[in-house]
C-alpha positions in Angstrom: -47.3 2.9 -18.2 -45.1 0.7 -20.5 -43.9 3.4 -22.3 -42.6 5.2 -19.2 -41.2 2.4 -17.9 -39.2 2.1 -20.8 -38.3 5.5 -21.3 -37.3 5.0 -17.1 -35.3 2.0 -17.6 -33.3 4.0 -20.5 -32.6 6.9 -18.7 -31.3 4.0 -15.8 -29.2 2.0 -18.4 -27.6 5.6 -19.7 -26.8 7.0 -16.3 -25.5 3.2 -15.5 -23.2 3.8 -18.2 -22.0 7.0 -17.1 -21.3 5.6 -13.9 -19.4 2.9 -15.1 -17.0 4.7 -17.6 -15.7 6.8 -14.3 -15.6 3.6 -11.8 -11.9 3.2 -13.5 -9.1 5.1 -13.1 -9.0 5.6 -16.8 -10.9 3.9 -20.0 -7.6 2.8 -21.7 -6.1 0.9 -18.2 -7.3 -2.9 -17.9 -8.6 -3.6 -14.6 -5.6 -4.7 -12.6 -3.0 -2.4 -14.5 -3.1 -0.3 -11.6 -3.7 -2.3 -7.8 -3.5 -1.3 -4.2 -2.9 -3.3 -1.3 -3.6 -2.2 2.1 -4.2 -2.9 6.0 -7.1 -4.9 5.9 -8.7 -4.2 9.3 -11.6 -6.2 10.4 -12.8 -8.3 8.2 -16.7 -7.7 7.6 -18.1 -9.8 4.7 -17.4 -13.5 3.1 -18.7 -14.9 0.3 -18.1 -17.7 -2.7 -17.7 -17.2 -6.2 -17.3 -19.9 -9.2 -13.6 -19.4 -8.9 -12.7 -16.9 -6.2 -13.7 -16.3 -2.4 -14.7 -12.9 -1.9 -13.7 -11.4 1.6 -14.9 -7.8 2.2 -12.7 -5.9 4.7 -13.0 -2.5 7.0 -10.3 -0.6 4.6 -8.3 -3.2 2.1 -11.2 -3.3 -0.2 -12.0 -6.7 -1.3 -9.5 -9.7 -0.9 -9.6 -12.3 -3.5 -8.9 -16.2 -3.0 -8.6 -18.6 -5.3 -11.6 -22.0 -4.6 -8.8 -24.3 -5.9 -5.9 -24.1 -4.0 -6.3 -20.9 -2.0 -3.8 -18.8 -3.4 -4.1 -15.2 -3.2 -4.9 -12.9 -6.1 -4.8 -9.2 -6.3 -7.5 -7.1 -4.5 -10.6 -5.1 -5.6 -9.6 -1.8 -4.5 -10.7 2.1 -5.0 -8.0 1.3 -8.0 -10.1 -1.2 -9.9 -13.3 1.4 -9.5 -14.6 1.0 -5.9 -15.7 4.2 -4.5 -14.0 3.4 -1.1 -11.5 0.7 0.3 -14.1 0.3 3.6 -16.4 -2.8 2.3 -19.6 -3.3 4.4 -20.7 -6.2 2.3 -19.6 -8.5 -0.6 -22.1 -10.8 -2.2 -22.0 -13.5 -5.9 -25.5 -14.2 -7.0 -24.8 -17.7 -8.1 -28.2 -16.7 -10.6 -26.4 -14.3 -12.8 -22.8 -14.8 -11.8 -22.5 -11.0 -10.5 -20.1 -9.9 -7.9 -21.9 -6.9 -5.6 -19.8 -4.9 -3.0 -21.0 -2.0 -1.0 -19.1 0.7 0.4 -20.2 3.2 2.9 -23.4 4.9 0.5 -22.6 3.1 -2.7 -23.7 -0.1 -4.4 -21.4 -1.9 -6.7 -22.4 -4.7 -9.2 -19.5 -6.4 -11.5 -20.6 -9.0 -14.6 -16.8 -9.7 -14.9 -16.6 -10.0 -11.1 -12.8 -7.6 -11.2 -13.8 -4.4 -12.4 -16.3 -2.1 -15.0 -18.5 -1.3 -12.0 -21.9 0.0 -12.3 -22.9 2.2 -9.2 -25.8 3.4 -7.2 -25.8 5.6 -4.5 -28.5 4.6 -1.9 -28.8 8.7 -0.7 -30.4 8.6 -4.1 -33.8 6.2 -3.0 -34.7 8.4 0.1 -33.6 6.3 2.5 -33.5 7.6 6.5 -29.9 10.0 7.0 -26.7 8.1 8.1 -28.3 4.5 6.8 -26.0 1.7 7.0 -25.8 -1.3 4.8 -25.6 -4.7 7.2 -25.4 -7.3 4.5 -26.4 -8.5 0.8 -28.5 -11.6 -0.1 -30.3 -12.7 -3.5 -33.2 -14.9 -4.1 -33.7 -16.2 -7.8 -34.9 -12.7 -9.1 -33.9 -10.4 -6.8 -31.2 -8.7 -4.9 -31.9 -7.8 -1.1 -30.1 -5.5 0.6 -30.4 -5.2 4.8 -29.8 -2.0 5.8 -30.0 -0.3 9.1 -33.2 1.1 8.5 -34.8 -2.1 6.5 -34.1 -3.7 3.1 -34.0 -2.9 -0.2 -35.4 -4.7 -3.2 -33.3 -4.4 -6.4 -33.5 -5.8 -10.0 -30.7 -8.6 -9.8 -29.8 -8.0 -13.4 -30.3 -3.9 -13.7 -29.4 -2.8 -10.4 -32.6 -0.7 -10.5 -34.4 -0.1 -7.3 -37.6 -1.7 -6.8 -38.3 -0.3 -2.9 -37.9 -0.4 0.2 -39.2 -3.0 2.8 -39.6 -3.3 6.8 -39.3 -7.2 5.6 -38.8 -8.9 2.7 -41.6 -10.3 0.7 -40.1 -13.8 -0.4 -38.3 -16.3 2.1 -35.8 -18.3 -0.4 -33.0 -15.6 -0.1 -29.3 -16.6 0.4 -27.5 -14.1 2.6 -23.9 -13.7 2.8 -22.0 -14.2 6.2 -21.5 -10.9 7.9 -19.9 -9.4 10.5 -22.8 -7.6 11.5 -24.9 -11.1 12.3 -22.2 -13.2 13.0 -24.3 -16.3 13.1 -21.8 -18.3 14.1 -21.1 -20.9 16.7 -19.1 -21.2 19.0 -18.7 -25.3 19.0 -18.5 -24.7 15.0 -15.7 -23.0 15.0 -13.8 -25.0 17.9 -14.0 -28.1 15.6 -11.1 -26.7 13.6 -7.6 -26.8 14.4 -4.9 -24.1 13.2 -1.6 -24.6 11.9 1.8 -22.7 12.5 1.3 -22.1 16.1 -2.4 -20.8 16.7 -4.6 -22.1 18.6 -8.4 -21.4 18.4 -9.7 -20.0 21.8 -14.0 -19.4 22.4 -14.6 -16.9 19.9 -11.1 -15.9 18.8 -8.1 -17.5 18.5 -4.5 -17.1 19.9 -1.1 -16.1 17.9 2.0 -18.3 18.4 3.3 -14.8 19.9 0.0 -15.5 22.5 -1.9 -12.1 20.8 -5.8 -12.8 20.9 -7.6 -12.2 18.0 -12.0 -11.9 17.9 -13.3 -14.1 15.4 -15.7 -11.5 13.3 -17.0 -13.7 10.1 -17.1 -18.0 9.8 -18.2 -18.9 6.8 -18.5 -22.5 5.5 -19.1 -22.7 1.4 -21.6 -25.2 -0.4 -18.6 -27.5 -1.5 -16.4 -27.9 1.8 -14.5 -24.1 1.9 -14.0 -22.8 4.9 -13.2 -19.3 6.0 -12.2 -17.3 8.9 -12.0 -14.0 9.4 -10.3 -11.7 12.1 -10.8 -8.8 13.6 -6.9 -7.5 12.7 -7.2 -8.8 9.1 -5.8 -12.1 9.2 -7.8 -15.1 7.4 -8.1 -18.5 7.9 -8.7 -21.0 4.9 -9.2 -24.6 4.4 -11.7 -27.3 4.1 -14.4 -29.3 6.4 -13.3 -32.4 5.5 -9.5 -32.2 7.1 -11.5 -29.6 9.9 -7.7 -27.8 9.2 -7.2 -24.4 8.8 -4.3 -22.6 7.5 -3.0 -18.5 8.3 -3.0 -16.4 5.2 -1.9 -13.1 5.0 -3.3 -10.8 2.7 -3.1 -7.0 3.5 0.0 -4.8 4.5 0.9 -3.9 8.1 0.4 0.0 7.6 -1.5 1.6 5.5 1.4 4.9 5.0 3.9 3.6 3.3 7.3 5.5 3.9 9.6 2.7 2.4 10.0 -0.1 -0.2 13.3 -2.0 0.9 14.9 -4.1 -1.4 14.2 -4.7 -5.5 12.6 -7.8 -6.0 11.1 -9.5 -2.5 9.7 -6.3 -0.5 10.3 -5.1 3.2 7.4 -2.0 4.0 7.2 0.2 6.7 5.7 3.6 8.0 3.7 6.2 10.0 2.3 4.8 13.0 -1.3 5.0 13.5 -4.2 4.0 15.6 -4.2 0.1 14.1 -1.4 -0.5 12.0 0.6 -3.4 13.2 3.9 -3.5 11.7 6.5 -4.3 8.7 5.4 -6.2 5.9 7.4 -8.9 3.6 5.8 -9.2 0.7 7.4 -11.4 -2.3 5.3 -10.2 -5.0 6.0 -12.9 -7.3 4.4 -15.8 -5.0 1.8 -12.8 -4.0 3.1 -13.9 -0.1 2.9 -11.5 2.8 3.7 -12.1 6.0 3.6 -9.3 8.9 6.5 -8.5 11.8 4.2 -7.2 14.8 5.8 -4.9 16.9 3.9 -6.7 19.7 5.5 -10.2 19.3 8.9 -8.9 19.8 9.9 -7.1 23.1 12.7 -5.7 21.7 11.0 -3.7 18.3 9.5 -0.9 19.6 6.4 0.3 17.8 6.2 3.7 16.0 6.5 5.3 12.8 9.3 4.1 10.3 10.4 6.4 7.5 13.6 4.6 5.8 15.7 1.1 6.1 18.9 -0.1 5.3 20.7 -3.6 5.0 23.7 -3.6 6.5 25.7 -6.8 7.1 23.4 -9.6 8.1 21.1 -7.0 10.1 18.2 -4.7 8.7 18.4 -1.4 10.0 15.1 0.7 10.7 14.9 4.9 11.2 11.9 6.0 13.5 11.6 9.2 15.3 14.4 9.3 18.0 14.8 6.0 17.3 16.7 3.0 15.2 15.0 -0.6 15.2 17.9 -3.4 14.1 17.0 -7.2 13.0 20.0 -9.1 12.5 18.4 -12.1 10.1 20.8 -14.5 11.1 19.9 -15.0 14.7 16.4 -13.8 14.7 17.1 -11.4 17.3 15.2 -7.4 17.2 16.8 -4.5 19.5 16.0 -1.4 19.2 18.6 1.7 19.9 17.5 5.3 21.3 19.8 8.6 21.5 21.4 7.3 24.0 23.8 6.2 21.1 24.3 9.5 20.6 22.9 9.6 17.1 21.2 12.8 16.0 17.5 12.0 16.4 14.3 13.8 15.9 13.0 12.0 12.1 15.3 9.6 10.6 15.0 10.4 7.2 17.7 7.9 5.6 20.5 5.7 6.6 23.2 4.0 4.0 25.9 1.4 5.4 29.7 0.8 4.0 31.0 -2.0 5.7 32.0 -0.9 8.9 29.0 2.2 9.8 25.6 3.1 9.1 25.7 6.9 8.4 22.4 8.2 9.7 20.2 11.3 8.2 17.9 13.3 9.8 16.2 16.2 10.3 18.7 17.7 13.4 21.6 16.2 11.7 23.9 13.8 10.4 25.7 11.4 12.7 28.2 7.8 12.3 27.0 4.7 14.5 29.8 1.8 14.3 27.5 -1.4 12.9 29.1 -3.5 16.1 28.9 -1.6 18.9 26.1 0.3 18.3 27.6 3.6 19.4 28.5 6.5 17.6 31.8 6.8 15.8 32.1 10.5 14.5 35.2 11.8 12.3 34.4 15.1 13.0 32.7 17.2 10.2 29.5 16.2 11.4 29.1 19.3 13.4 28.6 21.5 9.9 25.4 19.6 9.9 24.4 20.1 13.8 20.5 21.4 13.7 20.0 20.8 9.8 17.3 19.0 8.1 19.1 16.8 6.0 16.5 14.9 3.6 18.5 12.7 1.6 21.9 10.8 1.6 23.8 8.4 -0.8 27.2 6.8 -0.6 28.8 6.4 -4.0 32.7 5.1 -4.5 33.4 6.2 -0.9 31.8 9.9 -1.5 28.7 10.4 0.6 26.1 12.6 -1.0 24.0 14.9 1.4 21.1 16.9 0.4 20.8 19.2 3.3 17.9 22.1 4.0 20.2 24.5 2.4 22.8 23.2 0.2 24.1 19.8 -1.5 27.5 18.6 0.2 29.9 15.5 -1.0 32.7 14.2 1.7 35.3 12.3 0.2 35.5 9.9 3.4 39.4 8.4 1.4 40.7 11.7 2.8 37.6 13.1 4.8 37.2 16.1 2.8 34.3 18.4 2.5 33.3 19.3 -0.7 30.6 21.7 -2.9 28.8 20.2 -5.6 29.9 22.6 -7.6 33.6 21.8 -6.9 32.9 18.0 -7.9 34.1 17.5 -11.4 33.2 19.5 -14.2 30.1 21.4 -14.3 29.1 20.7 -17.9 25.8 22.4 -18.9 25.5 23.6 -15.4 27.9 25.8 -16.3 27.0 29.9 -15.6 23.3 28.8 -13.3 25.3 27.0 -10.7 24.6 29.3 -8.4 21.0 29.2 -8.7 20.4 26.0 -7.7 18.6 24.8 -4.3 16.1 23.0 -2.9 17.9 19.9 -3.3 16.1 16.9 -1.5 16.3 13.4 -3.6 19.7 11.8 -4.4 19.2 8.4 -6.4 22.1 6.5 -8.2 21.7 4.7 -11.2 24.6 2.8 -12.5 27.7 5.3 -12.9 25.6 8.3 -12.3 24.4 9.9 -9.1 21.2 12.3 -10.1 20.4 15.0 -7.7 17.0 16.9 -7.8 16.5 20.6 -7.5 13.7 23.1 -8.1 15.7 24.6 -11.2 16.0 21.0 -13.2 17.0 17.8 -12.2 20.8 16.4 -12.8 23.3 13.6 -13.2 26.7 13.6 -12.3 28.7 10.4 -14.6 31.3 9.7 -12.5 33.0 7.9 -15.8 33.4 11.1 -17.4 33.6 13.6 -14.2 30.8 15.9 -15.6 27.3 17.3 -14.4 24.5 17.2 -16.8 20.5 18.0 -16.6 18.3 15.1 -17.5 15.1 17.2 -16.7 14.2 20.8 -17.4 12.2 22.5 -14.7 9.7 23.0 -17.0 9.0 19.1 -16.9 7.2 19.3 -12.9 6.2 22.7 -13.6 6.7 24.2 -10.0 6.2 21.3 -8.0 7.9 19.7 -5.4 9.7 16.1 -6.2 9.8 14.0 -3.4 11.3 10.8 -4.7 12.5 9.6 -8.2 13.4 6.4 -9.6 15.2 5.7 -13.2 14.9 2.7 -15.7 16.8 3.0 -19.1 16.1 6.1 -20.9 12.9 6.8 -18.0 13.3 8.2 -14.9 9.5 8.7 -12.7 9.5 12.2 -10.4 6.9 11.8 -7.4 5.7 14.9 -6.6 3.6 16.7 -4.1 0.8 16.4 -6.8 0.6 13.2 -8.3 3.9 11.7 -10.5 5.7 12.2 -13.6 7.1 9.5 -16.3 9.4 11.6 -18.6 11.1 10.1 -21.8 15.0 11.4 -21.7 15.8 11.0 -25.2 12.4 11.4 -26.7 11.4 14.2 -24.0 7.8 12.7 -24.0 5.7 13.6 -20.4 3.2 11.5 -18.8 1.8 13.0 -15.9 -0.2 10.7 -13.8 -3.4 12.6 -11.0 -5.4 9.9 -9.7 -7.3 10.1 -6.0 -6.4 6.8 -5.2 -2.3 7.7 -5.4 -2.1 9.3 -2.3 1.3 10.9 -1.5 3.9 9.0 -2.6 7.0 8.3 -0.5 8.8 5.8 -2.6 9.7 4.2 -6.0 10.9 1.0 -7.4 10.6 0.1 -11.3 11.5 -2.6 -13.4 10.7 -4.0 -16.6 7.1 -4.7 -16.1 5.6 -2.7 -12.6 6.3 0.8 -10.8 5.9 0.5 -7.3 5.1 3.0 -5.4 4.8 3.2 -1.5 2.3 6.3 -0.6 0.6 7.5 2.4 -2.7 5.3 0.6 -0.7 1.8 0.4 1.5 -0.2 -1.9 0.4 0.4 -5.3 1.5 -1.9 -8.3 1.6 -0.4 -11.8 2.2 -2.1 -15.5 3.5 1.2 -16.7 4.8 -0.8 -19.9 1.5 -0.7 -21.3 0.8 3.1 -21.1 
């Protein structure tokens, strides 16, 4: 009997091992090289660590914040080795300082409590079909699992399974606060006040904006932390000596990002779906995020969002038939229909000069004056009447436009319409000119606009007045690039099948396929991080390091 426990606990260990080498994205990253943030949803799970709080949510994976001070840190997410971003559970065994998190079928345990997973799948242990996982407790030896169907007894060290019970057999076990008992009460919770405007309401509480929120998880830690957690994501933190709790934003507004506005503090939108809630802030730096609701303001109408543009002291958004403007200085949201006489249909970008806000889309291209609001046209638009136009770019008073069948430059000094191939001189280009299409991403970078195409990609230097290609077709093999970004001698292609960093002067590829990527809609790089906005959330990547 010894023996074959032995020999059973080996074969465990080895297939544990297996299981944790392909929790990560890859060996050579570091846990939090790669990270995703999300839309949190309902928060489900609450539990405290020796230096973090643990909040389990219904899709941002696992929010972390810090015991002292309550600052936010980066999420445990499907890019840290999660097998889903839906957390039913999250549990620290104060006995072996272990982190557990279960997701849909899985069950997760972490000795360094931010990664290196090891994983068991609970369809393994003959459990009834469509079983769900309530909460997670532990008692000094043991790790207890309440399930829809019972509990489970597992090895709080090993993870290995040790049965299945219709109750536990020992009474000392610590559960975690769940939303699926929320134990809570009522009185409890009332004893607290809330800052910036809420109030706290029965078993919810009330925006400043007068939304009302359910209250799904209260948790209140062994020295004085105190937690809140909402049905739409937002968390409460403080203490029980002040009975003072504080708003804290932790997850995006919409889980499909189309847009990454700005280079250093962030503006997010994008599609509209059945619970996101609106544009995100996010200042990475201070790791602050804050959330514009479409349904505090009557004047932002809610929808999908696929590009943004500064212009002036106002931020303009492009929806579907549709143009959302903030002017910052006042504080004041209005949002503009066709009426303006705009081509509608999917804005698909917008750029600003300091009088207009030229508008792309996929019916069009149209001038709106930034004052009135109303359409100001010079005239050529009508070449563009009924065209998907999926990029634009204005550069030294030339306005780029990647149409559906051709890429056009207007010289607005003297409103002439011009060829790429009559801009400048054509350099290497030279004798495949006319094999060129498919042009769909325009992105400037210092003196040089560079222009995408399914034959290569290219730059025009508007120092010297010449085209030249930066990227063979071989490079994306076939694909389709849907947004690029340059740093230095680096420029990143997002494709429809995962992204690309190529090397221009040492032509070195790294070609990046990982589930969690999604499809990506936007770039931003720097020294340190690649951001990329995808239809799976922000992600945040040290791309220095690889």
């Amino acid at each position: 009997m010894g023996k074959m426990f032995h020999k059973s606990l080996t074969l465990f260990l080895i297939l544990t091992v297996i299981s944790h080498v392909n929790s990560q994205p890859d060996n050579r990253y570091d846990p939090f090289d790669w990270v995703l943030y999300r839309q949190l949803g309902e928060i489900t799970s609450i539990t405290e660590g020796f230096a973090y709080i643990y909040i389990g949510t219904e899709s941002g994976g696992v929010v972390r914040i810090q015991r002292i001070g309550h600052n936010l840190e980066e999420p445990l997410t499907t890019t840290q080795g999660l097998k889903s971003n839906f957390v039913s559970a999250v549990h620290f065994d104060r006995h072996t300082g272990t982190l557990w998190v279960t997701t849909n079928d899985y069950i997760h345990s972490s000795h360094t409590r931010e990664g290196n997973w090891y994983i068991n799948n609970i369809d393994e242990w003959g459990l009834p079909l469509r079983t769900k996982i309530m909460r997670l407790g532990s008692s000094q030896n043991y790790i207890w699992v309440h399930t829809s169907s019972g509990y489970i007894k597992l090895d709080h060290i090993s993870g290995i399974f040790l049965g299945t019970y219709t109750f536990p057999d020992e009474e000392n076990i610590g559960w975690s606060n769940s939303s699926q008992f929320p134990n809570f009460e009522i009185d409890k919770v009332n004893e607290y006040s809330l800052s910036d405007g809420w109030l706290a309401v029965g078993s919810g509480a009330v925006s400043p904006h007068g939304r009302n929120l359910r209250t799904t998880v209260f948790y209140e830690g062994p020295e004085g932390d105190v937690v809140l957690g909402m049905a739409d994501g937002t968390i409460f933190v403080g203490d029980n000596r002040l009975k003072f709790l504080e708003p804290l934003t932790a997850g995006l507004g919409n889980d499909d990002v189309q847009f990454i506005l700005d280079e250093k503090a962030f503006i997010i939108g994008g599609r509209f779906a059945k619970k996101t809630i609106g544009f995100t802030y996010f200042d990475p730096r201070r790791e602050i995020m804050e959330i514009t609701a479409y349904d505090d303001h009557i004047n932002l109408t809610a929808g999908p969002y696929y590009c943004a543009v500064r212009a002036g002291d106002e931020i303009w958004y492009g929806g579907n038939n549709m143009i959302a403007v903030y002017d910052e200085k006042d504080d004041f949201w209005r949002t503009l229909d066709e009426t303006r006489s705009f081509s509608g249909q999917i804005i698909t970008d917008m750029e600003a000069d300091s009088d207009f806000v030229w508008i792309a889309s996929s019916s069009g291209l149209s001038r709106l004056n930034q004052s009135s609001k109303r359409s100001n046209p010079i005239g050529f638009e009508k070449m563009f009447n009924h065209l998907f136009i999926y990029d634009i770019e204005l550069v030294d008073n030339q306005l780029w436009i990647a149409s559906d069948y051709d890429l056009t430059v207007i010289d607005l000094s003297n409103e002439r319409v011009l060829n790429f191939k009559q801009i400048g001189s054509l350099g290497n280009m030279a004798g495949i000119e006319d094999m060129l299409s498919g042009f769909k991403v325009l992105e400037q970078f210092k003196d040089q606009i560079i222009v995408s195409s399914k034959q290569g990609v290219w730059s025009f230097d508007y120092n010297s007045q010449t085209w030249l290609e930066l990227v063979d077709a071989s490079v994306f093999a076939g694909r389709e690039i849907l947004t690029m970004a340059r740093f230095k001698k680096y420029i990143f292609l997002a494709t429809n099948d995962g992204f690309i960093r190529y090397d221009i002067k040492d032509r070195f590829i790294r070609d990046y396929h990982y589930e969690f990527l999604g499809q990506i809609h936007d770039l931003k790089v720097d020294k340190k991080h690649l951001w990329l906005g995808t239809s799976n959330g922000l992600i945040k990547f040290k791309w220095t390091k690889d």
